[in-house]
C-alpha positions as CSV (number, residue, x, y, z in Angstrom):
1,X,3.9,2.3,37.9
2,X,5.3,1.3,34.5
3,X,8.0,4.1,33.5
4,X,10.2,3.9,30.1
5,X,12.9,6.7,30.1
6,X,13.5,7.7,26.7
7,X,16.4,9.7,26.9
8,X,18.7,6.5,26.6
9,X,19.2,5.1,23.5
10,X,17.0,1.9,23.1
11,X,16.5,-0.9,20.9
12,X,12.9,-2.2,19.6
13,X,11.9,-5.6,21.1
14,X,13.6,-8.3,20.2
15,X,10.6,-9.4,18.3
16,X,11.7,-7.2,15.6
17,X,13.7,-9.4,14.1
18,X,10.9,-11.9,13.2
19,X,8.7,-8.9,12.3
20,X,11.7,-7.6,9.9
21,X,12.3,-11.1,8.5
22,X,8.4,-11.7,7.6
23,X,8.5,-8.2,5.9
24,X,11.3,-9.1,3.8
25,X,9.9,-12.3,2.9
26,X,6.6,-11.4,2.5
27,X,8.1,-8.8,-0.3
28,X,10.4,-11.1,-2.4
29,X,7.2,-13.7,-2.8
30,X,4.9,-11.1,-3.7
31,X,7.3,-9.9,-5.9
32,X,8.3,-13.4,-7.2
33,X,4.7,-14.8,-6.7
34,X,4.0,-15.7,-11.0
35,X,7.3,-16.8,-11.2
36,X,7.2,-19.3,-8.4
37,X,3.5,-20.2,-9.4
38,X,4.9,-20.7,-13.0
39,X,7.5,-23.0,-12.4
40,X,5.8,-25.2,-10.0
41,X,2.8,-25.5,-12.7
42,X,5.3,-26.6,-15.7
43,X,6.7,-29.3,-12.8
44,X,3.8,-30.9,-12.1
45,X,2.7,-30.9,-15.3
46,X,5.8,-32.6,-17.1
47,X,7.6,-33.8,-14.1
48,X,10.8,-31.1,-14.9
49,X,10.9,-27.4,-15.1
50,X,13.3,-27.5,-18.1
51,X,15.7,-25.4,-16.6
52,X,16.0,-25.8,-13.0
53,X,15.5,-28.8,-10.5
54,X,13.1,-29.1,-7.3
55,X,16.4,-29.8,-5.7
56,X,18.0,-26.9,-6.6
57,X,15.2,-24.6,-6.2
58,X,15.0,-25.9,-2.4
59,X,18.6,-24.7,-1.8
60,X,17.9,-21.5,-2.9
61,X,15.0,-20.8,-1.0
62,X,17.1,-22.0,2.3
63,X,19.8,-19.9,1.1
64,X,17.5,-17.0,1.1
65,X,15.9,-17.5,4.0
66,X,19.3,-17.5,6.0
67,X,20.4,-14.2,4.5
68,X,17.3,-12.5,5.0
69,X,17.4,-13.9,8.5
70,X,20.8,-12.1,8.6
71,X,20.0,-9.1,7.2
72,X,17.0,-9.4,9.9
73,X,19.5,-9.6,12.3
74,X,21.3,-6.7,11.5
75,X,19.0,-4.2,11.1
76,X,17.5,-4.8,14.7
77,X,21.3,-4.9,15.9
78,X,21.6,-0.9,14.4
79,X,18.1,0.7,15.2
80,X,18.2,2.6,18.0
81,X,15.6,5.3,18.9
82,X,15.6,8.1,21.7
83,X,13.9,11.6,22.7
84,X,16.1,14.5,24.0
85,X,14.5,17.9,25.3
86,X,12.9,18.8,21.4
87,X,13.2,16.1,18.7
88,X,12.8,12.5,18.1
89,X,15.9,10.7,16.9
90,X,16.6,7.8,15.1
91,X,19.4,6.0,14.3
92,X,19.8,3.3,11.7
93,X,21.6,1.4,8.9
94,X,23.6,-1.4,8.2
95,X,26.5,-0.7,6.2
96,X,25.3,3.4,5.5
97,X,24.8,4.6,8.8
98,X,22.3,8.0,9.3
99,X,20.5,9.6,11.9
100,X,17.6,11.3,11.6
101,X,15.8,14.0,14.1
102,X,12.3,15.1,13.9
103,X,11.3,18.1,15.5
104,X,8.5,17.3,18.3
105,X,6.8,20.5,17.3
106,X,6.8,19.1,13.5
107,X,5.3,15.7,14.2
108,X,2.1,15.3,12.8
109,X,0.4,11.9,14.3
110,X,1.5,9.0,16.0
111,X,0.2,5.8,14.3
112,X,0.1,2.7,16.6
113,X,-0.5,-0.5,13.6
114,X,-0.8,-4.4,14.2
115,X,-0.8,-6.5,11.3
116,X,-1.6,-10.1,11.2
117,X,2.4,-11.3,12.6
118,X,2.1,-8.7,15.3
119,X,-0.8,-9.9,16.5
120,X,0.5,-13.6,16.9
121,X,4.0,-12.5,18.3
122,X,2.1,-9.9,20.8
123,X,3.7,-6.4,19.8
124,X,2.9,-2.9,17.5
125,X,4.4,-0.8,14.8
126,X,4.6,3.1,15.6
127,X,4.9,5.4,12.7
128,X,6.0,9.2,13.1
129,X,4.4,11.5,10.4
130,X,5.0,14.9,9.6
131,X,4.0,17.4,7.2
132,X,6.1,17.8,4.0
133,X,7.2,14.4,2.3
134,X,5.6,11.7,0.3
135,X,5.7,8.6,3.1
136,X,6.2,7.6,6.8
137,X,9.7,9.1,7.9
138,X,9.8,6.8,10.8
139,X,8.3,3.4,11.4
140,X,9.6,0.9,14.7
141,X,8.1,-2.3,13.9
142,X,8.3,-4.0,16.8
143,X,7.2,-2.6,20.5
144,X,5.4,-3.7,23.1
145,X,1.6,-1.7,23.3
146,X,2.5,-0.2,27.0
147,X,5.6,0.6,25.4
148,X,4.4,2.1,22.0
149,X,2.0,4.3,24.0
150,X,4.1,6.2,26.2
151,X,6.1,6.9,23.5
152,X,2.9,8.1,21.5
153,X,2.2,10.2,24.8
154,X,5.7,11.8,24.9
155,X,5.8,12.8,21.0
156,X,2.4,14.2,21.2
157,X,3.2,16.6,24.3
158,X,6.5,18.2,23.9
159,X,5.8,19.9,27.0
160,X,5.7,16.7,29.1
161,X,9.2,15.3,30.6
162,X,10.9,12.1,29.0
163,X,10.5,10.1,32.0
164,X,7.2,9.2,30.7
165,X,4.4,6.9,32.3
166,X,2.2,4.8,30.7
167,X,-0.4,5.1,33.8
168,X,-0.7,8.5,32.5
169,X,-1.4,7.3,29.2
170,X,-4.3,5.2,30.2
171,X,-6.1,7.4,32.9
172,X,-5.9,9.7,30.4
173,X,-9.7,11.9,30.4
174,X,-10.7,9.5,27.4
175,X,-14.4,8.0,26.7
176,X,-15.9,6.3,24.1
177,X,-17.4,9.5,21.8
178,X,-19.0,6.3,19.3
179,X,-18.7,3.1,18.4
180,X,-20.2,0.8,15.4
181,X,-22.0,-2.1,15.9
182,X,-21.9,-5.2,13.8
183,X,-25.2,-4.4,12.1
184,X,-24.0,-0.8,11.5
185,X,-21.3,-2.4,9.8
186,X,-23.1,-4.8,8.1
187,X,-25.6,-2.4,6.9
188,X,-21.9,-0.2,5.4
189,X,-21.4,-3.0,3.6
190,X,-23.9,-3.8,1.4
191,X,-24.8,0.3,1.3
192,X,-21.7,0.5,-0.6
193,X,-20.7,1.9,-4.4
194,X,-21.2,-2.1,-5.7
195,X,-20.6,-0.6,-9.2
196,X,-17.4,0.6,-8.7
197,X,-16.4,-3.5,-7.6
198,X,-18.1,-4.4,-10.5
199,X,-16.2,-2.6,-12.7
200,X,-13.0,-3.2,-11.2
201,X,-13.4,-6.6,-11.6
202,X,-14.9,-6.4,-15.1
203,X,-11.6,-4.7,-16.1
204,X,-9.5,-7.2,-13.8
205,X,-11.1,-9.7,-16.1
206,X,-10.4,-8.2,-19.3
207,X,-7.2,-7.0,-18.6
208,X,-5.7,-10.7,-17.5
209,X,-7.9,-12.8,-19.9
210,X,-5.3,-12.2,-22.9
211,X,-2.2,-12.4,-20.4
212,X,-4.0,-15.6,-18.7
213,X,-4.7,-17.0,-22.8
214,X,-1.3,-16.4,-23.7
215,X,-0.1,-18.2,-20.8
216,X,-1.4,-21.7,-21.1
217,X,-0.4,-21.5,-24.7
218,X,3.1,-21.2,-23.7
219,X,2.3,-24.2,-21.1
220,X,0.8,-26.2,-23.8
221,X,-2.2,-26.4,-21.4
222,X,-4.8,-25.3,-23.7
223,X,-6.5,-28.7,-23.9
224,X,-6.6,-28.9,-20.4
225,X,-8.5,-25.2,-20.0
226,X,-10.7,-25.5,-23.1
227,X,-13.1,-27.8,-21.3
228,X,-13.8,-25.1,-18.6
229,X,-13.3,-21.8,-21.1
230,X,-14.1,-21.2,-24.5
231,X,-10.7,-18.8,-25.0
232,X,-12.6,-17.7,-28.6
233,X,-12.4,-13.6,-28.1
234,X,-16.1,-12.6,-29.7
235,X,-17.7,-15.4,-27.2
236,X,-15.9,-14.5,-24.4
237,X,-17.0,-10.9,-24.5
238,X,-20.7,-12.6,-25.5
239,X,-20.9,-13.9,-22.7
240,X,-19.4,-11.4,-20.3
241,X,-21.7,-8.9,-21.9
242,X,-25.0,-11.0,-22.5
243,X,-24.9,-14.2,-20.6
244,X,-27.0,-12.6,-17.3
245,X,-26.2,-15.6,-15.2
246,X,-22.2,-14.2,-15.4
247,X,-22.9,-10.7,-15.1
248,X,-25.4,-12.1,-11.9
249,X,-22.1,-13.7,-10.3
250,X,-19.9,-10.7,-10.7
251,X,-22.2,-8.5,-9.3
252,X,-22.5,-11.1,-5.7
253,X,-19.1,-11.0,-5.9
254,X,-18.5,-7.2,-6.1
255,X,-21.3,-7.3,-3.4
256,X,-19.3,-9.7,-1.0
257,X,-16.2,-7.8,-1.7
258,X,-17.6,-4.5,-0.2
259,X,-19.7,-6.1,2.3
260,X,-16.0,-7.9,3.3
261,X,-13.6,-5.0,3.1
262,X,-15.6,-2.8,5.2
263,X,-15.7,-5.3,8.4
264,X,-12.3,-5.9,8.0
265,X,-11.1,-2.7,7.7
266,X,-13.7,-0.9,10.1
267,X,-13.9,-4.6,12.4
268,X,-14.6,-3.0,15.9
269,X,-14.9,1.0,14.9
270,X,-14.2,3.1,18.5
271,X,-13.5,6.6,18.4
272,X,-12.9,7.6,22.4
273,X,-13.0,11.3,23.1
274,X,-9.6,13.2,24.6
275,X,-9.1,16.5,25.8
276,X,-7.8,17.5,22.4
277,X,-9.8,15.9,20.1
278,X,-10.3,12.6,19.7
279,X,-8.8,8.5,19.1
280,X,-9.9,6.3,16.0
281,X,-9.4,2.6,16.9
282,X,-10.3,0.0,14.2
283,X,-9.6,-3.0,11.8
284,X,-9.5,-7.3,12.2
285,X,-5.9,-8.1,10.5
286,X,-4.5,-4.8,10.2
287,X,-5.1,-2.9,13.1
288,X,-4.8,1.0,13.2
289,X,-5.0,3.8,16.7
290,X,-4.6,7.2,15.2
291,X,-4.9,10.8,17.1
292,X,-7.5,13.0,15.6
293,X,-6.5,16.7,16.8
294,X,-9.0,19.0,16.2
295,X,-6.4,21.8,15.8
296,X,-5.1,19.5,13.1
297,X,-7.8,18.8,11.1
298,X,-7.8,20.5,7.6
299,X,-10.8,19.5,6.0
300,X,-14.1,17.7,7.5
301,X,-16.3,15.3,4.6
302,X,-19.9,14.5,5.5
303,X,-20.2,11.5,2.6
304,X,-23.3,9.4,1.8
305,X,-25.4,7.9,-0.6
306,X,-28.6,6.9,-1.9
307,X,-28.7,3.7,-0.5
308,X,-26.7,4.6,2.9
309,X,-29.2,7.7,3.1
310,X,-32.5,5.5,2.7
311,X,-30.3,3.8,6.0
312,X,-29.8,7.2,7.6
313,X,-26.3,6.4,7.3
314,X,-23.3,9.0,6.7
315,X,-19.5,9.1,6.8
316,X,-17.0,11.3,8.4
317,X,-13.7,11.4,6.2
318,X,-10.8,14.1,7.7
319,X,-7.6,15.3,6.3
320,X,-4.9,16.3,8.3
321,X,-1.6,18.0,7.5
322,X,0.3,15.3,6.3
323,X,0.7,12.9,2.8
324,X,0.8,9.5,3.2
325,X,-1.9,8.1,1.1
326,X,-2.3,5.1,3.0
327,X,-3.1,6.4,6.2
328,X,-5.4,9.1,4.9
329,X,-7.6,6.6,3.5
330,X,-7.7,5.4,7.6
331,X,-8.8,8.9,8.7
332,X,-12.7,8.1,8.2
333,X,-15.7,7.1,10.2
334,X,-18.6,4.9,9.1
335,X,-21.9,4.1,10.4
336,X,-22.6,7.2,11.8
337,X,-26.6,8.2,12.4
338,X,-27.7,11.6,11.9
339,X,-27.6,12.1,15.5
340,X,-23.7,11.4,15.9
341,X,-22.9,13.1,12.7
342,X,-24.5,16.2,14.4
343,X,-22.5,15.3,17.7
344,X,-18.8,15.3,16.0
345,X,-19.8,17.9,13.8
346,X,-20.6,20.5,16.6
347,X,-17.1,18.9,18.5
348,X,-15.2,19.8,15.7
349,X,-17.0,22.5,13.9
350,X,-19.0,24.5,16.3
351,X,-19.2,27.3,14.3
352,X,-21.2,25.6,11.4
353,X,-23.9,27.2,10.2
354,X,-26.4,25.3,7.8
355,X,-28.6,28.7,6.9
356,X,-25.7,30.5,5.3
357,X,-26.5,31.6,1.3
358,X,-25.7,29.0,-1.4
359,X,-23.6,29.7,-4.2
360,X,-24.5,27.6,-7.8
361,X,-21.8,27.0,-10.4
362,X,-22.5,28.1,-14.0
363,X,-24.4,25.5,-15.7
364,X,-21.1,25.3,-18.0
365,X,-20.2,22.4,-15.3
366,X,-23.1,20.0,-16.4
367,X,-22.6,20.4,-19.8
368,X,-18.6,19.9,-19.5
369,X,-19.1,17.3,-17.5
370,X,-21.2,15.7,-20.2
371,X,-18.9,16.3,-22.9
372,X,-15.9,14.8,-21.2
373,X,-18.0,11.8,-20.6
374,X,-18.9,11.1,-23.9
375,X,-15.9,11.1,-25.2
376,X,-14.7,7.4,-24.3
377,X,-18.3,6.0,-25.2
378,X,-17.2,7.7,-29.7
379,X,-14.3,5.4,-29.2
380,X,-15.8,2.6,-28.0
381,X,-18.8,2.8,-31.1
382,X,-15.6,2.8,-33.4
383,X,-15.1,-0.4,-32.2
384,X,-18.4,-1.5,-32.7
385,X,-18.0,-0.6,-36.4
386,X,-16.0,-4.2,-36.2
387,X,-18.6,-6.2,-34.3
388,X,-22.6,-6.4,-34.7
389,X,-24.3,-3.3,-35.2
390,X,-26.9,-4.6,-32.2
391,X,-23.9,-3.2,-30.0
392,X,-25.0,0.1,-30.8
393,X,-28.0,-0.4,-28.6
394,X,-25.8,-0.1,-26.0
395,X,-25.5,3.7,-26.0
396,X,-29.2,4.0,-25.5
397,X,-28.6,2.9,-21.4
398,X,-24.8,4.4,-21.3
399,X,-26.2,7.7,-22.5
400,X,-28.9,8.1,-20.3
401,X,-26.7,7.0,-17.4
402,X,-24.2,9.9,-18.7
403,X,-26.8,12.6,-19.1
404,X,-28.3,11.9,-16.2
405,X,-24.8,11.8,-14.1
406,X,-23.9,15.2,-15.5
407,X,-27.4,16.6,-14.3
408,X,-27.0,15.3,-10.9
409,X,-23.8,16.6,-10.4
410,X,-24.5,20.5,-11.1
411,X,-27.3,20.0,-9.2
412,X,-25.4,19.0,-5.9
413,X,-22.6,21.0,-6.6
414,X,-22.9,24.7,-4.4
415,X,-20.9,26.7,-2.2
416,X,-21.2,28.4,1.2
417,X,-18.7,30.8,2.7
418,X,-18.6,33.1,6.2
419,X,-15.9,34.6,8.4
420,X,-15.1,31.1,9.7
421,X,-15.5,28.4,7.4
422,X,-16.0,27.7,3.7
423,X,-18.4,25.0,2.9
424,X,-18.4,23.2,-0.7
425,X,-21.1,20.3,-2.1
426,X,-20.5,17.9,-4.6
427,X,-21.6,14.7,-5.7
428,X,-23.4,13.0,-8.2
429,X,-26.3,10.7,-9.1
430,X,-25.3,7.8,-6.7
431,X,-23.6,10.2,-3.6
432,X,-23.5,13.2,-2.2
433,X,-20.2,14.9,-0.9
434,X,-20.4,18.2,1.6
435,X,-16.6,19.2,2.4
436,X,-15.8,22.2,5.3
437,X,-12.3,23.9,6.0
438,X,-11.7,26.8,8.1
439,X,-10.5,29.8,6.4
440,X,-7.4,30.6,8.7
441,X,-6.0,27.2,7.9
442,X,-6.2,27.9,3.9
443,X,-2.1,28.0,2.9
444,X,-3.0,29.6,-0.5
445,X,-5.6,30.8,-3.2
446,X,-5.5,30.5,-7.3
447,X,-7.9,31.5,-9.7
448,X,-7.7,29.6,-13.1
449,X,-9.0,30.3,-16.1
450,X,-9.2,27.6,-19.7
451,X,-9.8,28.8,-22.8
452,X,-13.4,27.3,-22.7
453,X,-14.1,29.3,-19.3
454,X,-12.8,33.0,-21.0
455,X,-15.5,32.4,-23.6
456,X,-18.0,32.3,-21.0
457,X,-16.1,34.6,-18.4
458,X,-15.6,32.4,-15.7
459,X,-12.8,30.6,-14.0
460,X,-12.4,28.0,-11.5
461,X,-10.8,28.6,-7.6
462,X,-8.3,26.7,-6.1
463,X,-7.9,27.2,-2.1
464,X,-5.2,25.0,-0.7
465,X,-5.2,24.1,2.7
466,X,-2.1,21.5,4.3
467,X,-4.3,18.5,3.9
468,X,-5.9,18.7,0.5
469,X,-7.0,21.3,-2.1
470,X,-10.6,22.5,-2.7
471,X,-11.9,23.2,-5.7
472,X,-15.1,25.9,-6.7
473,X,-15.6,25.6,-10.5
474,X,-16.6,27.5,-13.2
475,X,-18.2,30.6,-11.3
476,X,-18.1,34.4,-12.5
477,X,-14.6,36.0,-12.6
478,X,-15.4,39.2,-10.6
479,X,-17.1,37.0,-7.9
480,X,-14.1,35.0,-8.1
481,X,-11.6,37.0,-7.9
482,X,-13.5,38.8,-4.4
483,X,-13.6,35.3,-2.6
484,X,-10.3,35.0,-3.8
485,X,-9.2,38.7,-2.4
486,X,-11.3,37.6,1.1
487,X,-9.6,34.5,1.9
488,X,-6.1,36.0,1.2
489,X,-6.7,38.9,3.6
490,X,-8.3,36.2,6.6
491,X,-4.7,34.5,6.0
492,X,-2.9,37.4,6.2
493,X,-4.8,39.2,9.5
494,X,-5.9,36.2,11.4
495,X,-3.5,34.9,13.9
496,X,-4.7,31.6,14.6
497,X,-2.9,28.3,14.5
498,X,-3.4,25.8,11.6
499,X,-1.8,22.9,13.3
């Protein structure tokens, strides 16, 4: 039996050191990465970088490197970790030293990471997360996995002992709830929103094009890049918007990019089913395990799309009570067939109910939604006042594609509520959106009202819950303002526990 007692003060593994230094690094090149690339290019180019020598820009980076190594050295030297009877406490700092306690009560998840270095060097990051501030309090970068999971164990059961064993850990009643498949994963991938890659790289185009321009000017490289680009404005954005062959490109690209980010993000999907909810396992380079407590959960997504729902494909996206961005983007399940949507849905909902009465917005939605879409498309024809008037063809397609947006989304927009749970659909023409909370984990209700919604009588509700806010728009005031009195009296009288 493998035991760690965590009631002494303890270090990270050693390995931390090269884990710290590679973070460091890592940050000073990205950081540094057009200067480097800069100066290298006017080198080779004219044999000189006109103010500094290869020589001399060798020594510097061996410079670096040694006091990075140093500071390396240093941190793993003063971070030291331990659990008493009710908190988590860390101790750190080089020159300011601070300790900070978490209460075991307040932790939120556990998050057991392996990047591409900690896979080669064989250990894990933890991170600690709680409710309540902008970004991971605690992160130990370097711990062995047998390690790394006791101490997960310990900090999610404060009623457990500190003498912790990792047997427990593993016999733990655990099985595999669902896993995704290569081809489910495949079939993610090219299911995806391929226009939002598109444009993302349309504007990454446009947006370096005069940067990347004014750059080889300053290199006097022009002559060397003329023979590959025409850097002429008016042609370039010809041929970005009427040369099909580039537009043809962008779009595989955008394709491959989807299709590429979901295996490596979602490489080897396995959500195994505990006694109090359930563990998400997945990722190729950066490999996540997160805890999904069903106490904890704050809001349950059912996402899909036209193409992923001509697949019979959905995804599961959760909040939970905590902020960090990054890892709430990490809280989602893909691949999922109707038949395990149903399956974690009556796990973690069991009191759904699809027959309850749907609510509609007021149509006021469509047409603001129209309105506020139009409005970039007027300043983009003032700029066709400067080019050919053909552009103006273009609003033909764009204004279809706006109408017909605005249309979809008041169609799939609704509302269902019940003692237990409030149930709100969005979406629009390309995906569909169907969002649940439970009532007694709502932290507070507003009911706003804009100008434009008094003229019409109607106002927009706000229900706030630990993991993200919901939103029911543009519906009657008196009908708003008795949802809004309902909710606050199920806070108020029902004693259940939101976390």
């Amino acid at each position: 039996m493998s035991e760690y007692n965590f009631s002494i003060p303890s270090r990270q593994s050693s390995k931390g050191i090269i884990v710290i230094f590679g973070y460091s690094l890592y940050k000073i090149v990205r950081a540094s990465i057009i200067l480097i690339l800069a100066f290298f290019f006017k080198y080779f180019q004219g044999g000189s970088s006109g103010f500094i020598s290869i020589q001399s820009l060798i020594l510097y980076g061996i410079g670096t490197l040694i006091i990075f190594l140093c500071i390396a050295i240093l941190k793993y030297l003063n971070f030291k970790f331990y659990v008493n009877d009710s908190a988590f406490v860390l101790q750190d700092g080089i020159i300011n030293k601070e300790e900070v306690s978490i209460n075991k009560s307040k932790i939120q998840n556990v998050f057991i990471k392996q990047n591409v270095l900690q896979q080669i060097i064989n250990v894990v990051s933890l991170s600690i997360e709680t409710a309540g501030d902008d970004s991971t309090e605690i992160e130990i970068k370097a711990l062995s996995r047998p390690k790394a999971l006791a101490l997960k164990g310990i900090l999610l059961k404060s009623d457990k002992k500190n003498e912790f064993s990792i047997d427990n850990v593993q016999t733990e009643d655990a099985s595999v709830f669902f896993k995704a498949s290569p081809k489910l994963l495949f079939l993610e991938g090219i299911s995806e929103n391929h226009f939002r890659s598109f444009g993302i790289i349309l504007a990454f185009i446009f947006g370096i094009y005069s940067d990347l321009k004014d750059f080889f000017d300053q290199l006097d490289s022009k002559s060397q890049v003329t023979s590959w680009f025409d850097l002429d404005t008016e042609s370039f954005m010809g041929i970005l918007l009427f040369n099909t062959g580039i537009v043809f490109v962008l779009i595989v690209v955008s394709f491959l990019l989807s299709l590429i980010r979901t295996f490596l993000q979602n490489f080897n999907l396995t959500v195994s089913q505990q006694s109090e909810g359930f563990e998400i396992s997945k990722g190729l380079f950066n490999k996540v395990n997160l805890s999904l407590k069903t106490s904890r959960i704050q809001t349950t997504s059912v996402v899909t799309n036209r193409f992923k729902k001509a697949l019979g494909l959905y995804q599961l996206r959760f909040t939970q009570a905590m902020v960090n961005k990054k890892q709430k983007e990490k809280f989602t399940v893909i691949g999922l067939k109707k038949d395990n949507l149903n399956s974690f849905l009556s796990e973690i909902l069991p009191m759904l109910n699809s027959e309850n009465i749907k609510h509609k917005p007021h149509k006021y939605l469509m047409y603001r939604i129209f309105y506020i879409s139009i409005i970039p498309i007027l300043l983009l024809n003032i700029l066709f006042y400067f080019f050919s008037p053909e552009y103006y063809l273009l609003n033909i397609p764009i204004m279809s594609i706006i109408a017909l947006n605005a249309i979809y989304h008041y169609k799939k927009a609704y509302f269902k509520i019940d003692d237990a749970l409030i149930t709100i659909g969005s979406g629009n023409f390309i995906s569909t959106v169907k969002t649940v909370a439970e009532l007694h984990k709502t932290q507070a209700v507003s009911f706003n009202q804009t100008i434009f919604q008094k003229r019409r009588n109607l106002g927009t509700l706000v229900i706030y819950t630990a993991g993200k806010s919901l939103k029911i728009p543009h519906i009657p005031i008196a009908f708003g303002q008795q949802i809004k009195n309902f909710l606050l009296f199920k806070v108020e009288f029902e004693n259940k526990d939101w976390m």
